[in-house]
C-alpha positions as a Markdown table, in Angstrom:
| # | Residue | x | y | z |
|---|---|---|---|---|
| 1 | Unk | -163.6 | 34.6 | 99.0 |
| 2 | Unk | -163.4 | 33.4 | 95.6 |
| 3 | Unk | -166.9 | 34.8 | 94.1 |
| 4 | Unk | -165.4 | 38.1 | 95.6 |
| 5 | Unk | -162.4 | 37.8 | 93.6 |
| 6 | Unk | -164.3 | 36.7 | 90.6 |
| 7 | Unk | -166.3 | 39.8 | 91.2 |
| 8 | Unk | -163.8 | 41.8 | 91.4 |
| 9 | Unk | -161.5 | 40.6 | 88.2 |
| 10 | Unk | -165.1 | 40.8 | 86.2 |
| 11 | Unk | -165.2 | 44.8 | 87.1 |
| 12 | Unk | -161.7 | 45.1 | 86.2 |
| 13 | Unk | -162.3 | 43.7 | 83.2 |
| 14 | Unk | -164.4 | 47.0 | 81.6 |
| 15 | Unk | -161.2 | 49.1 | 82.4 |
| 16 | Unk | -159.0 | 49.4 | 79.1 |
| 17 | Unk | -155.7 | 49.1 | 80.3 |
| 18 | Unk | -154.0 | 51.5 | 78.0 |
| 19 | Unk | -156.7 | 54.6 | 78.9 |
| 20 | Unk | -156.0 | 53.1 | 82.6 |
| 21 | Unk | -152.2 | 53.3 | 82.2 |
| 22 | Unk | -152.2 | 57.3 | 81.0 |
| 23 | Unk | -154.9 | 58.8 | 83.3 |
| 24 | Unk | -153.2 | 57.0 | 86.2 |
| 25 | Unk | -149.3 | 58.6 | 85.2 |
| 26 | Unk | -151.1 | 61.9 | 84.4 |
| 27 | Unk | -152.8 | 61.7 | 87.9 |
| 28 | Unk | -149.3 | 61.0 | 89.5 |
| 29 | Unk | -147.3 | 63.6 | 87.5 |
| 30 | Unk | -150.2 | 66.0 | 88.9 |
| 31 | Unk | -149.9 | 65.5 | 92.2 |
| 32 | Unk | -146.2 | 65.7 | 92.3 |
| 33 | Unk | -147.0 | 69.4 | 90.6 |
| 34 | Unk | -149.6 | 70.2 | 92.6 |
| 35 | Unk | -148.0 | 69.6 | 95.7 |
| 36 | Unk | -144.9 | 71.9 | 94.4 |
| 37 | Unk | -147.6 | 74.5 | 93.7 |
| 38 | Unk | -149.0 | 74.7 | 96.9 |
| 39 | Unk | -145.7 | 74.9 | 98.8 |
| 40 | Unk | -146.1 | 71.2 | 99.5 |
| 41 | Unk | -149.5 | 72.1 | 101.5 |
| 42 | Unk | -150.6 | 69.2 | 103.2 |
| 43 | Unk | -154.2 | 70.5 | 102.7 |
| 44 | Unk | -153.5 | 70.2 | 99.4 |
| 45 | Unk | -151.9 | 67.5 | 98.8 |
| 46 | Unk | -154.4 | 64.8 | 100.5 |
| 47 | Unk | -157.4 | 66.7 | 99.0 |
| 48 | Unk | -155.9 | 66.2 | 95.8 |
| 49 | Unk | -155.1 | 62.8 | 96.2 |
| 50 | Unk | -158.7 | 62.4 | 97.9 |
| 51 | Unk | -160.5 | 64.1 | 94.3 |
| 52 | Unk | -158.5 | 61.7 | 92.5 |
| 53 | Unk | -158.9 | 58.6 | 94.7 |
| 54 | Unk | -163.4 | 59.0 | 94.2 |
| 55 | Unk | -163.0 | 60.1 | 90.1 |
| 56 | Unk | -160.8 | 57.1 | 89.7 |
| 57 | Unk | -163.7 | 54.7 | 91.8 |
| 58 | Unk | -166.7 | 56.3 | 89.9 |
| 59 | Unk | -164.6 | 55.6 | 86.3 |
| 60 | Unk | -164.7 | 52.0 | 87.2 |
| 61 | Unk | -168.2 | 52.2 | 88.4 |
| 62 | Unk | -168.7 | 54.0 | 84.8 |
| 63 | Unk | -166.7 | 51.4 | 82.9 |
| 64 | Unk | -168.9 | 48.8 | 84.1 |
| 65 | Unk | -172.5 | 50.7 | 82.8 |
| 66 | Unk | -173.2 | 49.3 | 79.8 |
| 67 | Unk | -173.6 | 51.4 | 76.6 |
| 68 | Unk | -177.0 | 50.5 | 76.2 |
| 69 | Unk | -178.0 | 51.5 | 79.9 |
| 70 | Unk | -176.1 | 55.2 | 79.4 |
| 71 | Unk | -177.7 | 55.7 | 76.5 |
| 72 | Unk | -181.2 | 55.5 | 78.0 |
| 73 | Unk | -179.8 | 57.9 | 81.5 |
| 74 | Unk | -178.9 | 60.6 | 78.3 |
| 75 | Unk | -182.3 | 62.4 | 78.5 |
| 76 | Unk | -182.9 | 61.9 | 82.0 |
| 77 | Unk | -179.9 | 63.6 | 82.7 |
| 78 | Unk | -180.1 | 66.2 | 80.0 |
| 79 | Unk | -183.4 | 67.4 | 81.8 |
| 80 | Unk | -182.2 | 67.5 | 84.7 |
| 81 | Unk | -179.1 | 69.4 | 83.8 |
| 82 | Unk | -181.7 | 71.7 | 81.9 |
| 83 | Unk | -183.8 | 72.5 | 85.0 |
| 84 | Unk | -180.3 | 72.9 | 87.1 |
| 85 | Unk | -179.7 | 75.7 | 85.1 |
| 86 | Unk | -182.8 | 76.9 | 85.2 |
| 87 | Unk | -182.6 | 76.8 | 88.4 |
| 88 | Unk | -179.7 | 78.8 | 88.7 |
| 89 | Unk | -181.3 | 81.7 | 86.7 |
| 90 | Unk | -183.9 | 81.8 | 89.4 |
| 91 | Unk | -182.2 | 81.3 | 92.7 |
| 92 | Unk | -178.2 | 80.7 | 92.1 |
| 93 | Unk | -175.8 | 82.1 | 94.3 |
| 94 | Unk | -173.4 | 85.0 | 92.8 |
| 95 | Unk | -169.9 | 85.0 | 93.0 |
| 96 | Unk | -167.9 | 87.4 | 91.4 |
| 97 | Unk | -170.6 | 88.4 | 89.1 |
| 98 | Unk | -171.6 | 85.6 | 88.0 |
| 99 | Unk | -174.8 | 83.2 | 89.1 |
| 100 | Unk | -173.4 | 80.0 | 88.2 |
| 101 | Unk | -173.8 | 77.9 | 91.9 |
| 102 | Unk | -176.9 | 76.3 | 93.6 |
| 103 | Unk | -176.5 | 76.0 | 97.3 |
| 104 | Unk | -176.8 | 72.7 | 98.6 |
| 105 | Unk | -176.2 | 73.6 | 102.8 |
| 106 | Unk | -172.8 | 72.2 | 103.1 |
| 107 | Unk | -171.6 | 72.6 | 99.9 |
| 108 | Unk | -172.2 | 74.5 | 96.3 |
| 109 | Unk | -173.0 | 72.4 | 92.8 |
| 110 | Unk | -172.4 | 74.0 | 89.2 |
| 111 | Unk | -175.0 | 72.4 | 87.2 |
| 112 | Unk | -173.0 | 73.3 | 84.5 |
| 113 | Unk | -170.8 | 70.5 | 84.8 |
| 114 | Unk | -173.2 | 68.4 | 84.7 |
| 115 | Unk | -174.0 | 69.1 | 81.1 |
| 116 | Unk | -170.5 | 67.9 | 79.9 |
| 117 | Unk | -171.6 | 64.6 | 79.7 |
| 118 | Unk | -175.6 | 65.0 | 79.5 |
| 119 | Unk | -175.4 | 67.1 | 76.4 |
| 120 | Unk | -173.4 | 64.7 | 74.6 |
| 121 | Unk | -175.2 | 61.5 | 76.2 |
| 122 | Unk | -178.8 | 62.9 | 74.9 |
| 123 | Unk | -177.3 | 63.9 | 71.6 |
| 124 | Unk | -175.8 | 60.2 | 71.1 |
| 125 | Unk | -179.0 | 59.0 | 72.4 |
| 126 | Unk | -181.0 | 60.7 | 69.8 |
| 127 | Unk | -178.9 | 60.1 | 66.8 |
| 128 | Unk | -179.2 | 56.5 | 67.6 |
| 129 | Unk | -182.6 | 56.5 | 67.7 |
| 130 | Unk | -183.0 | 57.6 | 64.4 |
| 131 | Unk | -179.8 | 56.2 | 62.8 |
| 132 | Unk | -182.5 | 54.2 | 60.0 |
| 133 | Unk | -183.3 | 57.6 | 58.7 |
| 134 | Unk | -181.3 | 60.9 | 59.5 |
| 135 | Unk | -182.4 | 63.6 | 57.8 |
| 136 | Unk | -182.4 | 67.4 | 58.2 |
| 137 | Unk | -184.7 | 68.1 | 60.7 |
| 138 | Unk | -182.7 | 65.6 | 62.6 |
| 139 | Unk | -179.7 | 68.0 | 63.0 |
| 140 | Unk | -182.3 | 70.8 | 63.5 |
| 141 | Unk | -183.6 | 69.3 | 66.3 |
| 142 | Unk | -179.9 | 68.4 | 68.1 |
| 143 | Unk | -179.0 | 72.0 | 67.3 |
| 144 | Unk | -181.9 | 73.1 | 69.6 |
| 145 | Unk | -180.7 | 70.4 | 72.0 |
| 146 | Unk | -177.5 | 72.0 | 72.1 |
| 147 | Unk | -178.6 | 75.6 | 71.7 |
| 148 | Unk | -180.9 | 75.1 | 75.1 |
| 149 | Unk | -178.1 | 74.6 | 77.7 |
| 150 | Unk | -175.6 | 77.1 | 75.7 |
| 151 | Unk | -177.7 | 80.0 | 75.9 |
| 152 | Unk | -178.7 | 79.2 | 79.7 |
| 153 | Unk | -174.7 | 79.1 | 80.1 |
| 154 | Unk | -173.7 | 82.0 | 78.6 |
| 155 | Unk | -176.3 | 84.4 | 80.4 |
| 156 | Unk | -175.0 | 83.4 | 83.9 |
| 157 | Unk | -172.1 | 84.6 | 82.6 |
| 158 | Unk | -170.1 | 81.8 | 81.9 |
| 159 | Unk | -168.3 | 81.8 | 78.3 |
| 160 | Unk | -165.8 | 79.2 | 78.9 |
| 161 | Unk | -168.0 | 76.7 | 79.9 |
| 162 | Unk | -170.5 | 78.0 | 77.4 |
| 163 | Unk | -167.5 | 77.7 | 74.7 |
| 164 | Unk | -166.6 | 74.2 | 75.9 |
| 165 | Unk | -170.3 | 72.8 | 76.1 |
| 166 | Unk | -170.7 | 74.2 | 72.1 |
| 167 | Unk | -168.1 | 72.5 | 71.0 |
| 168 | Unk | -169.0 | 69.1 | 72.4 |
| 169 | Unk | -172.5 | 69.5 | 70.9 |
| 170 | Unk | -170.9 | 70.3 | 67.7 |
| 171 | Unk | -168.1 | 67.7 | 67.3 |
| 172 | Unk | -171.1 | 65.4 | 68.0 |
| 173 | Unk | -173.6 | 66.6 | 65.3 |
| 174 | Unk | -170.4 | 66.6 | 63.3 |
| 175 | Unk | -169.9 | 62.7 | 63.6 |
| 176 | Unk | -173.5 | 62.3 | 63.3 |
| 177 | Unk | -173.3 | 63.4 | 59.7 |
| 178 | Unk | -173.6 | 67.1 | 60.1 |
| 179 | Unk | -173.5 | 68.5 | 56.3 |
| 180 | Unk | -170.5 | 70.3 | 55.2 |
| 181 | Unk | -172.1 | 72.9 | 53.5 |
| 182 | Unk | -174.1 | 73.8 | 56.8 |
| 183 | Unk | -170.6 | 73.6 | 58.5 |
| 184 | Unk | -169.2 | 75.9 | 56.4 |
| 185 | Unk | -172.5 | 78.2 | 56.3 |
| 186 | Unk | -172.4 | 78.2 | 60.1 |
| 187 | Unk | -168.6 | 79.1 | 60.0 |
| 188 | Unk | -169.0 | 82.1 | 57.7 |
| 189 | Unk | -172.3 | 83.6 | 59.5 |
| 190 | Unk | -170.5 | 83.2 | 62.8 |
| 191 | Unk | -167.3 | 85.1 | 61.5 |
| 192 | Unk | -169.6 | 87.7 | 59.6 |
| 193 | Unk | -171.5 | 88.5 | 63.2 |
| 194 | Unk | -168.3 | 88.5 | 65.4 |
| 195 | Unk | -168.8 | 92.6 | 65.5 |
| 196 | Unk | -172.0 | 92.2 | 66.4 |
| 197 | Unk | -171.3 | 89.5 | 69.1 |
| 198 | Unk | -168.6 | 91.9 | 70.6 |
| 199 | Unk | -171.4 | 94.3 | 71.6 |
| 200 | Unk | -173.1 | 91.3 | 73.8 |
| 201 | Unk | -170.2 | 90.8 | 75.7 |
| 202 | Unk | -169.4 | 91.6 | 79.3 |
| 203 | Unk | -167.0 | 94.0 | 79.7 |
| 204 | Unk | -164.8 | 92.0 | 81.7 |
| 205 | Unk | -164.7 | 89.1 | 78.3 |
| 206 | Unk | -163.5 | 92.5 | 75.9 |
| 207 | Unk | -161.1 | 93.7 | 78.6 |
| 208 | Unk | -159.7 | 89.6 | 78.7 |
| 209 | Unk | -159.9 | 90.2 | 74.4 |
| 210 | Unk | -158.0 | 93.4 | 74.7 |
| 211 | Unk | -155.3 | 92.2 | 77.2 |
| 212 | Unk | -154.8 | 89.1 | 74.8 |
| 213 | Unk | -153.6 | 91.7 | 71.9 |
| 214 | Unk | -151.9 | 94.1 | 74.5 |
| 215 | Unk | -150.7 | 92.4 | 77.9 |
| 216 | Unk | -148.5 | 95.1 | 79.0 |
| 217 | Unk | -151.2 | 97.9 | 78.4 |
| 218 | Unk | -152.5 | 97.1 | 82.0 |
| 219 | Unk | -149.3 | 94.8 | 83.5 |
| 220 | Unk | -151.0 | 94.7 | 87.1 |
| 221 | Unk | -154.1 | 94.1 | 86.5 |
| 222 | Unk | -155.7 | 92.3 | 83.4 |
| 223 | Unk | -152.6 | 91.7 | 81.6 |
| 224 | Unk | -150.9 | 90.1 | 85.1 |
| 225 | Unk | -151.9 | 86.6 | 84.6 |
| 226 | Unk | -150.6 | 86.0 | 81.4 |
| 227 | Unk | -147.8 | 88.0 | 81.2 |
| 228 | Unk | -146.7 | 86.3 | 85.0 |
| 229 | Unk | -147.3 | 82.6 | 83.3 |
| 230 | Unk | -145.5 | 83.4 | 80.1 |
| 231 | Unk | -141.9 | 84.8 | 82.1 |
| 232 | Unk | -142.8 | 81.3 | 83.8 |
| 233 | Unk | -143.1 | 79.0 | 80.8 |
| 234 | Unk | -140.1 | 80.9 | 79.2 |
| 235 | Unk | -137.7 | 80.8 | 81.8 |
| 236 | Unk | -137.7 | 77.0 | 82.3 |
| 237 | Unk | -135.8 | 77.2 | 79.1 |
| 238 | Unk | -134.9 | 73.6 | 77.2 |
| 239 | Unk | -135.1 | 71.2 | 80.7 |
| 240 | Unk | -136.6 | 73.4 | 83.1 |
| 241 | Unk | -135.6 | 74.8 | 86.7 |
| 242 | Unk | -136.8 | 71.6 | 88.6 |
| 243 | Unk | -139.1 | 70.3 | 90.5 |
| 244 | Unk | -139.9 | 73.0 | 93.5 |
| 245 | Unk | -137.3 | 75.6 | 92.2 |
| 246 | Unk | -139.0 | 77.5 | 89.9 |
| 247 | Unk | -138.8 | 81.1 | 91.0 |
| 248 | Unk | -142.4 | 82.1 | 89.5 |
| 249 | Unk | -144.4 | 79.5 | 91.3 |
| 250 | Unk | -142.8 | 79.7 | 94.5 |
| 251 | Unk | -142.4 | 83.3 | 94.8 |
| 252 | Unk | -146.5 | 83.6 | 94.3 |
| 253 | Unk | -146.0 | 85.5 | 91.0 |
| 254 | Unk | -148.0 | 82.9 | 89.8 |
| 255 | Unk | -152.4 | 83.5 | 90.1 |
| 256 | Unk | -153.9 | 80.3 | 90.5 |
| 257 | Unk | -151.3 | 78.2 | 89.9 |
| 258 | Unk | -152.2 | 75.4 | 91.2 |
| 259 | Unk | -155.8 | 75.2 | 89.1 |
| 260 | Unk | -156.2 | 77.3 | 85.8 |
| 261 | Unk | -152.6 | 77.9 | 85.6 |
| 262 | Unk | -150.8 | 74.9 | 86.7 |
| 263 | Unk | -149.2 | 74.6 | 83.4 |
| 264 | Unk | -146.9 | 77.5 | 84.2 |
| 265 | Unk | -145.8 | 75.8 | 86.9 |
| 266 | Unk | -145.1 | 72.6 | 85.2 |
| 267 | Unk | -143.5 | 74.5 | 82.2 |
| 268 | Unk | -141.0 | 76.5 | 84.4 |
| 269 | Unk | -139.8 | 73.2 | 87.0 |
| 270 | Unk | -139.7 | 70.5 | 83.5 |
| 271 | Unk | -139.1 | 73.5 | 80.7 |
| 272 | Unk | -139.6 | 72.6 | 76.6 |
| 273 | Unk | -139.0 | 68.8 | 76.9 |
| 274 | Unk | -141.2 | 68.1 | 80.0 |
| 275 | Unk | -144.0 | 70.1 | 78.0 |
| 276 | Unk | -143.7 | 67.9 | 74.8 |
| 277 | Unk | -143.8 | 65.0 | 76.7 |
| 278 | Unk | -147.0 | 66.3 | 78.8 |
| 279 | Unk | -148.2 | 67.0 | 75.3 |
| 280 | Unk | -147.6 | 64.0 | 73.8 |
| 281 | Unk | -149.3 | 62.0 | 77.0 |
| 282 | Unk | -152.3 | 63.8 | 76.1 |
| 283 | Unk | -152.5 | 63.0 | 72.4 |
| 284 | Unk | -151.9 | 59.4 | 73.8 |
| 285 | Unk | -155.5 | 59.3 | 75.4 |
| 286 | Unk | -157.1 | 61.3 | 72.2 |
| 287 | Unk | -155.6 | 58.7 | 69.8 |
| 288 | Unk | -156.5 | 56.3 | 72.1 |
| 289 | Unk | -160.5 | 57.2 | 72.0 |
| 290 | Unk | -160.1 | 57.5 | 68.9 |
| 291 | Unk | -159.1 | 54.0 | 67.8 |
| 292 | Unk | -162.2 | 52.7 | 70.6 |
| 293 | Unk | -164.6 | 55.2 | 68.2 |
| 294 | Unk | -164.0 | 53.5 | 65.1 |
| 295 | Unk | -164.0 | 50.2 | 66.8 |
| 296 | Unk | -167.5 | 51.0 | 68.5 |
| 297 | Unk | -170.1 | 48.9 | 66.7 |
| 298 | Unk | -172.3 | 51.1 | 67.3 |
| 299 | Unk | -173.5 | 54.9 | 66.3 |
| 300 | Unk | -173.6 | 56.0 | 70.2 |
| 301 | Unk | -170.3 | 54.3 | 70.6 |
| 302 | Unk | -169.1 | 56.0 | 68.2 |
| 303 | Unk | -170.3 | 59.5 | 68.4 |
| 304 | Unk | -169.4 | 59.4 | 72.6 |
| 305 | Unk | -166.1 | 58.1 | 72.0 |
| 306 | Unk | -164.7 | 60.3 | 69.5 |
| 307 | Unk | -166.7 | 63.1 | 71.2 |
| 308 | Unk | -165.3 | 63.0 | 74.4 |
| 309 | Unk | -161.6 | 62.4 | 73.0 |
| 310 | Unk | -161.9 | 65.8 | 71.0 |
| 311 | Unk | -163.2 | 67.2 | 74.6 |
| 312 | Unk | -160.0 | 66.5 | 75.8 |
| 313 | Unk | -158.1 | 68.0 | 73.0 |
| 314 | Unk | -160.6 | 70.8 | 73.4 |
| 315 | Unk | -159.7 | 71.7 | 76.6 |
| 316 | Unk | -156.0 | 71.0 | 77.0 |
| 317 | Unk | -155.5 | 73.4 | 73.8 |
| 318 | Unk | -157.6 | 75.9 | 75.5 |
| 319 | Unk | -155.9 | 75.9 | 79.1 |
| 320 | Unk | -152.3 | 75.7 | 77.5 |
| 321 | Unk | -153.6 | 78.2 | 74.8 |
| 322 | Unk | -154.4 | 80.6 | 77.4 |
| 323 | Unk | -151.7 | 79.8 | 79.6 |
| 324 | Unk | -149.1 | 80.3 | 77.2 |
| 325 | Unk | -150.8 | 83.9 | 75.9 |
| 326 | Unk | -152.6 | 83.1 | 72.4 |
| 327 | Unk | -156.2 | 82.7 | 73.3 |
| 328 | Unk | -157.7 | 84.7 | 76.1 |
| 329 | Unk | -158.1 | 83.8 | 79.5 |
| 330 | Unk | -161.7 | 82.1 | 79.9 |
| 331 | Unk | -161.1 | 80.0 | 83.4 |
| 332 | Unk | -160.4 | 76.1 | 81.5 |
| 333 | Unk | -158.9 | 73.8 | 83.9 |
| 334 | Unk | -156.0 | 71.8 | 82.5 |
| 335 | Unk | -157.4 | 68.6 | 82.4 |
| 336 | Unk | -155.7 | 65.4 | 84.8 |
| 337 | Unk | -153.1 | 68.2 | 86.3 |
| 338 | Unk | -155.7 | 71.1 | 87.7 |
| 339 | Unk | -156.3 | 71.2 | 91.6 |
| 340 | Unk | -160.1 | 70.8 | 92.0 |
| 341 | Unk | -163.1 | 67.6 | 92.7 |
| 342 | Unk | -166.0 | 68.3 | 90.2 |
| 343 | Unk | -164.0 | 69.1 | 87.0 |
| 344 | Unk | -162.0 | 66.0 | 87.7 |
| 345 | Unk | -165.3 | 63.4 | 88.4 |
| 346 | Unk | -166.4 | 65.0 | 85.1 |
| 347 | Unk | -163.5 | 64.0 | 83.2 |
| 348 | Unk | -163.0 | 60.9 | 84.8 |
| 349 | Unk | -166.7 | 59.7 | 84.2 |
| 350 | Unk | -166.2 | 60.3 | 80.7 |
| 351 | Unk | -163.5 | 58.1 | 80.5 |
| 352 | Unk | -165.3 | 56.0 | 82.0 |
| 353 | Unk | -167.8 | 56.0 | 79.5 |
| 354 | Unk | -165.5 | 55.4 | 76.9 |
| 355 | Unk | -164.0 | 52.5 | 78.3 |
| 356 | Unk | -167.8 | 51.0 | 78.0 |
| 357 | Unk | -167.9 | 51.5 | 74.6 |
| 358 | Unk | -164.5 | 49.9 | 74.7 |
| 359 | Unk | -165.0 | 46.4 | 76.7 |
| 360 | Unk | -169.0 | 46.5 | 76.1 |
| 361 | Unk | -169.1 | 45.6 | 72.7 |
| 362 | Unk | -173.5 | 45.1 | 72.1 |
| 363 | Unk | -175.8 | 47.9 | 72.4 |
| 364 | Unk | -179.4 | 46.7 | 72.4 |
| 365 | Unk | -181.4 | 50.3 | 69.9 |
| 366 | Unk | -183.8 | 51.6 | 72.0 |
């Protein structure tokens, strides 16, 4: 009895509290909208509490990895992520347009998911290895890393994740060392070949484009999401309408509402302050991963940490972005809040990882 209690306090002991104490009250505050979202669906309600009950077991199984084991899964899991997608090309299932699933019987897998944390794992990985001697053809070489899975994402089509998945590669290169001049470069060549771009895109992306400038030019159709969750968001007012009584949400003007657009429902029940203070929750856990990335000792502490904290910010600005009506709709998840099991073991396994790099504190190079 007591070497299973001494087993169990030495697991515990990877979790950092604070990260611990957020993601936990974010889980709760979710469920509690979740459940007001789905009509207080039972269904709902336990499979939500089920998603969160195996993310939260697999972040302590992550916190307890150390660094220098993750960094060595980071190409294993890059390839397979790689040949996931490839695999998708050739045989995925298509839904909606899109071939983004592989069949597995009982259930479907997006590889895609997968990358979140492979692509930054294999980047870290590789910057390590060569920390004695970065040079150029270093970043060359993680630009093609990155470049491999983006491209396979983006012709299923998936430009969200595709969006998502760039930016983690680049925030990474950018703590590697990325040079500002080819920042800036890269910056102006993508601005100067936005025309060009628009003539690669789906129709469905320029319509979601279009209805971002001009909502009410097609009210029941593209323009209905955002123009339903923005009469939500603004007519919780200063304090909101309260929990369960917002007349959006529970009147099903609301699409998705409890996934992509949850935060419509939270912003019409808890109005301006409870969004501040949802806001503020999340800048919590980024500031938080960023104080373990400068404490890291090491560069693939470092570069995981604060990459997956600017994840996060990533994709809270983008859900409440699109949400709220001033970036287009691309299918984000809010993090912590959204109804749904794979995006929420994604996240949760990277906060795992990051608090390794926060109770681990000696990674052996490889």
């Amino acid at each position: 009895m007591q070497r299973t209690s001494h087993w169990i306090l030495r697991r515990l002991s990877h979790l950092d509290l604070t990260l611990l104490a957020l993601v936990v009250l974010l889980l709760g505050i979710s469920v509690a909208v979740v459940a007001s979202a789905s009509g207080q669906s039972p269904a709902r309600i336990s499979g939500h509490l089920v998603n969160a009950g195996l993310a939260l077991s697999l972040m302590v199984v992550m916190a307890n990895i150390p660094p220098h084991i993750l960094s060595k899964v980071g190409p294993i899991l890059y390839a397979a992520g790689v040949l996931l997608l490839v695999a998708v090309a050739l045989f995925g299932e298509i839904r909606n347009g899109s071939r983004r699933w592989l069949s597995l019987g009982v259930m479907a897998f997006q590889p895609s998911e997968l990358l979140k944390l492979a692509l930054p794992l294999m980047l870290a990985w590789y910057f390590q290895r060569n920390e004695a001697g970065l040079r150029g053809k270093h970043f060359l070489v993680g630009g093609a890393l990155l470049a491999v899975p983006f491209v396979l994402i983006l012709r299923q089509p998936d430009l969200g994740t595709a969006l998502m998945i760039g930016a983690s590669g680049f925030y990474l290169l950018f703590f590697a060392g990325l040079p500002w001049k080819v920042i800036i470069g890269g910056g102006v060549l993508a601005g100067a070949s936005l025309p060009v771009l628009w003539g690669f895109l789906h129709d469905y992306q320029r319509e979601r484009v279009l209805t971002l400038l001009d909502p009410a030019s097609d009210p029941l159709g593209a323009g209905y999401h955002i123009i339903q969750s923005t009469i939500a968001i603004g007519s919780g007012g200063l304090f909101g309408k309260g929990w369960s009584q917002g007349t959006q949400s529970q009147l099903d003007f609301i699409p998705e509402r409890t996934t992509d657009f949850i935060f419509a429902v939270f912003g019409e029940e808890f109005g301006y302050v409870g969004a501040i203070l949802l806001v503020t929750l999340y800048l919590a856990i980024v500031a938080r991963g960023l104080v373990i990335a400068a404490r890291a000792p090491t560069l693939f502490g470092r570069l995981m940490a604060a990459t997956l904290s600017l994840n996060l910010f990533t994709y809270v600005f983008v859900n409440m972005g699109m949400v709220s009506g001033i970036l287009p709709v691309v299918g984000v998840p809010l993090p912590l809040m959204s109804y749904g099991g794979t995006a929420l073991v994604t996240l949760l396994l990277g906060m795992g990882i990051l608090m390794s790099v926060a109770t681990h504190r000696q990674l052996n190079k490889t």
